[in-house]
C-alpha positions as a Markdown table, in Angstrom:
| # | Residue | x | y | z |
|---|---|---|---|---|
| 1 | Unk | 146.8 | 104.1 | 141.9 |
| 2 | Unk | 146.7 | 106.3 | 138.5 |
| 3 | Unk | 144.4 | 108.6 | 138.1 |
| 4 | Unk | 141.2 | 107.4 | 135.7 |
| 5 | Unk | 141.3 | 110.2 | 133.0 |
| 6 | Unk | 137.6 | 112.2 | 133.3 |
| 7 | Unk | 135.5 | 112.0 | 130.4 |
| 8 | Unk | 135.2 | 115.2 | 127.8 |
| 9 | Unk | 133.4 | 113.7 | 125.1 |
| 10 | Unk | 135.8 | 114.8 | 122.7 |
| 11 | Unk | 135.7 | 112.8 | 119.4 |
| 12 | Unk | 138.5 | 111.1 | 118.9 |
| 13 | Unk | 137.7 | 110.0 | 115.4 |
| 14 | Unk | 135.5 | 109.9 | 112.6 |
| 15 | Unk | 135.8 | 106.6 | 110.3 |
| 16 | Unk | 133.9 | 105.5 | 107.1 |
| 17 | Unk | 131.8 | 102.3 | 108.0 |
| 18 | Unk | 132.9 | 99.6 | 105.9 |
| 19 | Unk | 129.8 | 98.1 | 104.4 |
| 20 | Unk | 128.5 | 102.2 | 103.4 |
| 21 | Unk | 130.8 | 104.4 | 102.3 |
| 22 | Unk | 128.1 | 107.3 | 103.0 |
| 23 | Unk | 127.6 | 106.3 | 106.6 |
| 24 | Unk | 130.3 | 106.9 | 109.0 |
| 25 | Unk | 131.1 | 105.7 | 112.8 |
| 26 | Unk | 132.1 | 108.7 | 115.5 |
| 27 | Unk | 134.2 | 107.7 | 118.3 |
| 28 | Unk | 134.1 | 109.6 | 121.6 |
| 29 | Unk | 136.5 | 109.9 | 124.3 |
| 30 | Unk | 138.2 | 106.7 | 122.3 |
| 31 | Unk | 134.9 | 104.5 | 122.2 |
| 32 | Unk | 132.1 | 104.2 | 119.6 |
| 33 | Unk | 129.4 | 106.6 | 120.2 |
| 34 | Unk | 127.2 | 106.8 | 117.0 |
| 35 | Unk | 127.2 | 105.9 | 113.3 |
| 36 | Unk | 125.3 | 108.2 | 110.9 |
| 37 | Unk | 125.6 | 109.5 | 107.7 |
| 38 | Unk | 128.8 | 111.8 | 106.3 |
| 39 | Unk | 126.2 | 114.3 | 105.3 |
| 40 | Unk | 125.1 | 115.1 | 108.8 |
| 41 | Unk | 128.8 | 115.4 | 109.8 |
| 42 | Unk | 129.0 | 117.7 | 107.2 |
| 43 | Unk | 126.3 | 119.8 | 108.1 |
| 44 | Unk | 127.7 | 119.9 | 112.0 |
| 45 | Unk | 130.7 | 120.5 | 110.8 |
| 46 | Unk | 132.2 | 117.9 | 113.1 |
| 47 | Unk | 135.6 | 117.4 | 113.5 |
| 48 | Unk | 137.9 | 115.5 | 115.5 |
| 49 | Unk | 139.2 | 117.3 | 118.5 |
| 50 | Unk | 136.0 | 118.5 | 118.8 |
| 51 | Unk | 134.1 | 118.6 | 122.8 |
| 52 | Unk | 130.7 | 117.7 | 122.2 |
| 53 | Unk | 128.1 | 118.5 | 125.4 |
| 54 | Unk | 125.5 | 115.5 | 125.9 |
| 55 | Unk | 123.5 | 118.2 | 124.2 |
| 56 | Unk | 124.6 | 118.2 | 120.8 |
| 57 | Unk | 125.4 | 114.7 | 121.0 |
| 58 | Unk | 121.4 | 114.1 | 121.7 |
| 59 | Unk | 120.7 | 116.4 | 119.2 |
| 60 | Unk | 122.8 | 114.5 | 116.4 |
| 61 | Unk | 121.4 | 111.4 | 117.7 |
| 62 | Unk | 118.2 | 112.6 | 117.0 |
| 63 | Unk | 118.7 | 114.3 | 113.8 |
| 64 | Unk | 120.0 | 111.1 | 112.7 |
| 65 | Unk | 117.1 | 109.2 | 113.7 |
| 66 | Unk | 114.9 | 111.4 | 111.9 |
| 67 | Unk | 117.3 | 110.9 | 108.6 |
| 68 | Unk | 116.9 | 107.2 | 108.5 |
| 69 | Unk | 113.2 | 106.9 | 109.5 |
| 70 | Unk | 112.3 | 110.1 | 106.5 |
| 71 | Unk | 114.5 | 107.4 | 104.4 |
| 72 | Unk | 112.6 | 104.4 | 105.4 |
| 73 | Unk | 109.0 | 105.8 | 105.2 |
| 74 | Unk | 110.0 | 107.1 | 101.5 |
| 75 | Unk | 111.2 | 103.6 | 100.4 |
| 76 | Unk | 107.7 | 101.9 | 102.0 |
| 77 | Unk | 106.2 | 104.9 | 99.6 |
| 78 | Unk | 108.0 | 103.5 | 96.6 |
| 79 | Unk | 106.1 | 100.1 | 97.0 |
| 80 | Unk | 102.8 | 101.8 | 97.5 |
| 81 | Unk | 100.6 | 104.2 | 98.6 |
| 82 | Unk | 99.5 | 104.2 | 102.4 |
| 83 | Unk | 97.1 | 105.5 | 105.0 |
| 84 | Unk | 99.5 | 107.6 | 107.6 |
| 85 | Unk | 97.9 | 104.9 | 110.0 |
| 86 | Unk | 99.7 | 102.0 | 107.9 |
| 87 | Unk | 102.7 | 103.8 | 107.5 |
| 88 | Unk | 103.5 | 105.1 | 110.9 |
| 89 | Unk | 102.3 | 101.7 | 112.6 |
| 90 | Unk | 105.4 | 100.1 | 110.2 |
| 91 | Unk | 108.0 | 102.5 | 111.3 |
| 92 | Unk | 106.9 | 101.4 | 114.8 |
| 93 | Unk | 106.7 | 98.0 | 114.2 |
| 94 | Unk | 110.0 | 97.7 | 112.2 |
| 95 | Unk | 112.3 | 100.6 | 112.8 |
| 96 | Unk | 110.9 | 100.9 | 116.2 |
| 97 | Unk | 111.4 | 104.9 | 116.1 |
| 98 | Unk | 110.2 | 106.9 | 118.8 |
| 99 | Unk | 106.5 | 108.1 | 118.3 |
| 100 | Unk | 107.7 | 112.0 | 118.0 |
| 101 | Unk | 109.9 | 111.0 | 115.2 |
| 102 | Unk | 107.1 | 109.3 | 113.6 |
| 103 | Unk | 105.0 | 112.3 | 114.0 |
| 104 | Unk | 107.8 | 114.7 | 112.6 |
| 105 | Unk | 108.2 | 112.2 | 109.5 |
| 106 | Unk | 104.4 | 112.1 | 108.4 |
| 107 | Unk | 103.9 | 116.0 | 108.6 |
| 108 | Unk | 106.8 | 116.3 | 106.7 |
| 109 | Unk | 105.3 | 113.6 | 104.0 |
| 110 | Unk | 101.5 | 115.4 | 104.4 |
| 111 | Unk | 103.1 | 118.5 | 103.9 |
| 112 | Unk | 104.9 | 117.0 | 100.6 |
| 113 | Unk | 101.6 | 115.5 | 99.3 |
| 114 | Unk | 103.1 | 112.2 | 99.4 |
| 115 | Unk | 100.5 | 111.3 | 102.6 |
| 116 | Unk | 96.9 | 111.8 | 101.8 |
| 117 | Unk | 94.2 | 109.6 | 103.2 |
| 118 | Unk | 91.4 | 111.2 | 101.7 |
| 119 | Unk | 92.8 | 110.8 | 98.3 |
| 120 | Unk | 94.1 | 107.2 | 99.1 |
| 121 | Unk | 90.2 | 106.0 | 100.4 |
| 122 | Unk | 88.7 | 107.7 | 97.1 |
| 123 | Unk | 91.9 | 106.0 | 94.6 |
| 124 | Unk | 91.7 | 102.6 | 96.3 |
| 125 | Unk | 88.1 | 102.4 | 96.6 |
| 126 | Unk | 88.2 | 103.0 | 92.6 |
| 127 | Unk | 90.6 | 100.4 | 92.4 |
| 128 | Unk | 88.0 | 97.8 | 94.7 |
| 129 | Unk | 85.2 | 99.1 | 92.7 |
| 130 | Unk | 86.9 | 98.1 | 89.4 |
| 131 | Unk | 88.0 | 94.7 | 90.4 |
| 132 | Unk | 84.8 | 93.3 | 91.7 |
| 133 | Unk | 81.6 | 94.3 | 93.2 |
| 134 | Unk | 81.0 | 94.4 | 97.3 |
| 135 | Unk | 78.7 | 95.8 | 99.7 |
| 136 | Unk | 79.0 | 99.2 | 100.9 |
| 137 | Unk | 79.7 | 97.9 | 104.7 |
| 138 | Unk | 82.8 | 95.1 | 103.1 |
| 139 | Unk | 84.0 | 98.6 | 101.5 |
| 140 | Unk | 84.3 | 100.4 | 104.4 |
| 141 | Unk | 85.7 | 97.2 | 106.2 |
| 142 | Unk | 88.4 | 97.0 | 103.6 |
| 143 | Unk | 89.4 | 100.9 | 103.9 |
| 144 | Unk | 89.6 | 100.7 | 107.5 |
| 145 | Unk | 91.6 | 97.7 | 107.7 |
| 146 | Unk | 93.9 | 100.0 | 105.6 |
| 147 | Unk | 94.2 | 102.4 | 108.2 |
| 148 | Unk | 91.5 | 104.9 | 106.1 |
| 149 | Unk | 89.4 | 106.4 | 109.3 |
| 150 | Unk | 86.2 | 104.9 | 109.6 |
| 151 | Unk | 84.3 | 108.0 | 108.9 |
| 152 | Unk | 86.8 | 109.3 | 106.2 |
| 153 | Unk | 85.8 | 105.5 | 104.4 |
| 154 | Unk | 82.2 | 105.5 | 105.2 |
| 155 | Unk | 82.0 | 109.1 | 103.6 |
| 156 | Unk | 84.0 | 107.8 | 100.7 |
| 157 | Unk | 82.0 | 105.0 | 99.7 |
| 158 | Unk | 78.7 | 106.9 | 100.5 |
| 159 | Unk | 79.5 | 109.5 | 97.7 |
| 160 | Unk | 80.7 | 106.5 | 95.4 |
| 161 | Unk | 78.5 | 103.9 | 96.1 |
| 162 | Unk | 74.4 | 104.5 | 95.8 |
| 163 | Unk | 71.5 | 102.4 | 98.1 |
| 164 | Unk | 70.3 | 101.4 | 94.6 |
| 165 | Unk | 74.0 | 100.3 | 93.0 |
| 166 | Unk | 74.4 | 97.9 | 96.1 |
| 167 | Unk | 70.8 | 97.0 | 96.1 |
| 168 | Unk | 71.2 | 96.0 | 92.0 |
| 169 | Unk | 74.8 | 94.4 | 92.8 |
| 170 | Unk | 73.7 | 92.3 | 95.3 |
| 171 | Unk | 70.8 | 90.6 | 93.5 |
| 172 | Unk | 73.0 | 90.3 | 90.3 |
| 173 | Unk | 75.4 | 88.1 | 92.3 |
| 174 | Unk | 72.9 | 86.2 | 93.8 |
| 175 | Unk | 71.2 | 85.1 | 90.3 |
| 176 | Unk | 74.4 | 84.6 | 89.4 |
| 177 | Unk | 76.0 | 82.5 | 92.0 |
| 178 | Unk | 72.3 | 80.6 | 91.7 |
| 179 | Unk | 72.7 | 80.2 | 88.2 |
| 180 | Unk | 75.7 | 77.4 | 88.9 |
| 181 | Unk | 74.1 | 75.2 | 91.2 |
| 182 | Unk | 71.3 | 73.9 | 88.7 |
| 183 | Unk | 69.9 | 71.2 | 90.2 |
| 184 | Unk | 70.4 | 71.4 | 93.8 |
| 185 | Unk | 67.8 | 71.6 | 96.5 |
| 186 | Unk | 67.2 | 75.4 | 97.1 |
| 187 | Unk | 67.6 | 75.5 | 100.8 |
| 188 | Unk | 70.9 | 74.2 | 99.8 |
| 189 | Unk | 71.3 | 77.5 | 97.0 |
| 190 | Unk | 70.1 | 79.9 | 99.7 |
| 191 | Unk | 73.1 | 79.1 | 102.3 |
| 192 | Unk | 75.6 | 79.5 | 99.8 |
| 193 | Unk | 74.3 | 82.7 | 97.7 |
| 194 | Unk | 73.7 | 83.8 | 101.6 |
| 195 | Unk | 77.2 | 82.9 | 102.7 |
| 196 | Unk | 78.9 | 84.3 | 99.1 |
| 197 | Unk | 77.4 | 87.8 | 99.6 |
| 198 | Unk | 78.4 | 88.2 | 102.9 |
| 199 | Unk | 82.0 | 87.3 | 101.8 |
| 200 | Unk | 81.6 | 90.2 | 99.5 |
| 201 | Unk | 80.2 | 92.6 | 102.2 |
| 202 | Unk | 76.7 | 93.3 | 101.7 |
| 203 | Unk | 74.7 | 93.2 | 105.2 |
| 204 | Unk | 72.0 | 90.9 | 106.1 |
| 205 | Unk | 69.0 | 92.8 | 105.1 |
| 206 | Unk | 70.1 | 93.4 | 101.5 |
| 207 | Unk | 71.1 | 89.7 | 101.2 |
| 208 | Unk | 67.7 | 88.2 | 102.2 |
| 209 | Unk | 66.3 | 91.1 | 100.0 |
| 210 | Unk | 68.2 | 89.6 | 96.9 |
| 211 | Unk | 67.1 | 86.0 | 98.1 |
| 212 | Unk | 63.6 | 87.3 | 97.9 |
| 213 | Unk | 63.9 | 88.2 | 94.6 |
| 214 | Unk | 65.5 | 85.1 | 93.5 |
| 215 | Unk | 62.6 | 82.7 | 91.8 |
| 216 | Unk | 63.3 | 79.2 | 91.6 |
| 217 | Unk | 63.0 | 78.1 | 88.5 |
| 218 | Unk | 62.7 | 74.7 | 86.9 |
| 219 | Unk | 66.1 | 73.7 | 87.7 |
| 220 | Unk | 65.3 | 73.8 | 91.4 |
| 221 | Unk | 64.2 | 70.9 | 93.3 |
């Protein structure tokens, strides 16, 4: 019976991956062990011949992780902002990177400026509060839904959004929403406007409050 040759992790190659010419696969002890980028062999200054401990070879595993998952947070960047709640829960849910790689990757992105909750919750609720009027709790729904803390959004709207504003926005939609069911019996009015503001966030007390101030007029049965 021969001898079964004892394993050295020694790389044995290095080839360029045919679909990415930037990416390459590393071969150790004769069998595939890793593909990662040419830049990181580079900066290892990897060679073959080369004994690699499990060590390093954990190491470049993990430097490489960290490589494609900064890569993959930039490009969800480049489609749009994000809380760091959204964006690490993706890298979770589709890279499925280890949570200390996650963690790495958004400190690295806070410390960039590219990751800023505070500023998203004040830029998005200027974006909401442009495109159509809500309550102050559908606001803070919204933000948090966003992955905005749900103190960071209630703070947010609070300084944006006054008792009064609300108060006035809520009884303008109601009139409003009122004003295109002439004719129909008001019972009938009150469950819709009722059911319309609460679609647009505002609680219950401000909605009968704006149903209060709502007089039937002559085109009410």
């Amino acid at each position: 019976m021969g001898v079964v040759p004892r394993s050295v992790n020694r790389i044995t190659a290095i080839e360029q991956q045919k679909n990415n010419s930037n990416r390459v696969s590393v071969y150790v002890d004769g069998e595939y062990r890793l593909g990662c980028s040419a830049k990181l062999i580079e900066q290892h200054n990897l060679k073959v011949g080369e004994v690699l401990d499990e060590q390093q070879i954990s190491r470049l595993e993990d430097a490489e992780e960290l490589s494609q998952a900064k890569a993959a947070a930039l490009r969800l960047l480049g489609y749009r902002a994000r809380t760091v709640a959204d964006l690490a829960k993706r890298l979770q849910y589709k890279h499925k990177l280890a949570e200390h790689t996650i963690a790495e990757v958004v400190a690295w992105l806070i410390e960039l400026g590219y990751l800023d909750d505070t500023r998203y919750a004040r830029e998005r609720l200027d974006y909401l509060l442009s495109t159509k009027k809500m309550g102050r709790a559908g606001l803070v729904a919204k933000l948090a839904s966003e992955g905005v803390h749900r103190a960071l959004a209630q703070e947010t709207v609070d300084k944006a959004v006054s008792t009064e504003q609300e108060e006035q926005w809520a009884r303008q939609l109601a009139e409003q929403r009122a004003g295109r069911m002439p004719g129909k019996e008001w019972q009938k009015v009150k469950r819709s406007v009722h059911a319309y503001l609460q679609r647009r966030g505002f609680d219950s007390e401000l909605i009968w409050a704006a149903l209060e101030a709502i007089e039937p007029g002559d085109d009410f049965d």
